[in-house]
C-alpha positions as CSV (number, residue, x, y, z in Angstrom):
1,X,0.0,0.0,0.0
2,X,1.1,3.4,-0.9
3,X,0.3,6.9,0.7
4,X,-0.2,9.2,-2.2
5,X,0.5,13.0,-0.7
6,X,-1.6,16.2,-1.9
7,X,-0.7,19.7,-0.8
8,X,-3.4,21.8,-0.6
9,X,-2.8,25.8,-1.2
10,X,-4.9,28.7,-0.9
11,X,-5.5,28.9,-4.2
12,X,-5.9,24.8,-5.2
13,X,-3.5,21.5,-5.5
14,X,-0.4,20.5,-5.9
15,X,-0.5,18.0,-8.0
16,X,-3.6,19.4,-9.4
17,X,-4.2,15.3,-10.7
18,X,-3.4,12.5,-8.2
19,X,-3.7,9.0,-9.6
20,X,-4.6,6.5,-6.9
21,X,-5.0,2.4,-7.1
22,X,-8.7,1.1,-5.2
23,X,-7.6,-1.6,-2.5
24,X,-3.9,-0.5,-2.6
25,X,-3.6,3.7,-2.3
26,X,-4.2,6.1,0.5
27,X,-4.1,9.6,-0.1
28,X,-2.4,12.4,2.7
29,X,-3.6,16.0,2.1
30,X,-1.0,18.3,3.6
31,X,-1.4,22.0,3.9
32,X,1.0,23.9,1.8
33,X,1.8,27.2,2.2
34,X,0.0,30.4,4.0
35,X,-4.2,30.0,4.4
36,X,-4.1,26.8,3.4
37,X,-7.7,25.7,4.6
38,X,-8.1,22.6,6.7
39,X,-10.2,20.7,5.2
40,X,-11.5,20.1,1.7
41,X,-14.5,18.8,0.0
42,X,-14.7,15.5,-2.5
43,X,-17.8,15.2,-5.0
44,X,-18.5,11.8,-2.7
45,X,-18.2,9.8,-0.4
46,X,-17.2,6.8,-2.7
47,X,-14.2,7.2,-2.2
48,X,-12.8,7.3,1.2
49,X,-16.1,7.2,2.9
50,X,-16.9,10.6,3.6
51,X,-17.2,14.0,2.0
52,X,-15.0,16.0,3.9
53,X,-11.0,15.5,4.4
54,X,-8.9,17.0,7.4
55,X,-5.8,18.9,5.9
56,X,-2.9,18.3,7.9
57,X,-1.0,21.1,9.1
58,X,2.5,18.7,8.1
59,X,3.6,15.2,6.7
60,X,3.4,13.8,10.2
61,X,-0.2,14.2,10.7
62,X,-2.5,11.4,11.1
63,X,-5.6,12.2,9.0
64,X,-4.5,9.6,5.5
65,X,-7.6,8.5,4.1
66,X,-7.4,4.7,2.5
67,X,-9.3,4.3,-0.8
68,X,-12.2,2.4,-0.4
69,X,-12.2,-1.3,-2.4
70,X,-15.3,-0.5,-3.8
71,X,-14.5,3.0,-5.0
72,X,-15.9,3.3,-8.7
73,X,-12.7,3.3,-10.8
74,X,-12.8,7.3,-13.0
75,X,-12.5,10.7,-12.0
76,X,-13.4,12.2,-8.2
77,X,-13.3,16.4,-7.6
78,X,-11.9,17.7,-4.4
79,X,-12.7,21.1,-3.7
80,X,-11.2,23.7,-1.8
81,X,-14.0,25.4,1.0
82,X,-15.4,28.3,-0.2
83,X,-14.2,31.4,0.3
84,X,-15.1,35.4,0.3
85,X,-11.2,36.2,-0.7
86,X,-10.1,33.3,-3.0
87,X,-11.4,31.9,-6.0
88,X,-12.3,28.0,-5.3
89,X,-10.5,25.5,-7.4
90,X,-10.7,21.8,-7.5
91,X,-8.6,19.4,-7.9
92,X,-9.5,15.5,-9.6
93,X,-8.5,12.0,-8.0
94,X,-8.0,9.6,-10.6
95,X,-9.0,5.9,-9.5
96,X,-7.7,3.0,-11.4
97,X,-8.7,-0.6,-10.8
């Protein structure tokens, strides 16, 4: 199994694509610079479970999300929260089989 890392920024992801395996991949998000929110939004809970992700503050935090075995394999959004200052940008989880 492999822990797949995704920083989150203020303004969106980096990488902006993460390809993950079902039944193998977990995915870290890591917060990645100054107002990086803490927590982000997927388009469902398919994949890990739930809707909404803690961002860790570093690479030592505990919050890595395993992908679910029956996770549909194609594309998943994550979403930064929304926000009065920032335009919201999304990111896409790629699930392979």
């Amino acid at each position: 199994m492999a822990t797949k890392q995704m920083n989150v920024k203020s303004d969106g992801f980096n990488p902006k694509d993460l390809s993950v395996n079902k039944n193998q991949d977990s995915v870290h998000f890591v917060q990645s610079g100054p107002d990086a929110p803490s927590s982000v939004t997927l388009s469902s809970s398919a994949l890990f479970g739930v809707t909404t992700c803690v961002v860790d503050a570093s690479t030592s935090g505990t919050n890595v999300y395993q992908v679910l075995g029956t996770a549909t394999v194609g594309d998943y959004t994550v979403s930064l929260p929304p926000s009065p200052r920032l335009t919201k940008d999304s990111g896409t989880i790629k699930v392979t089989g």
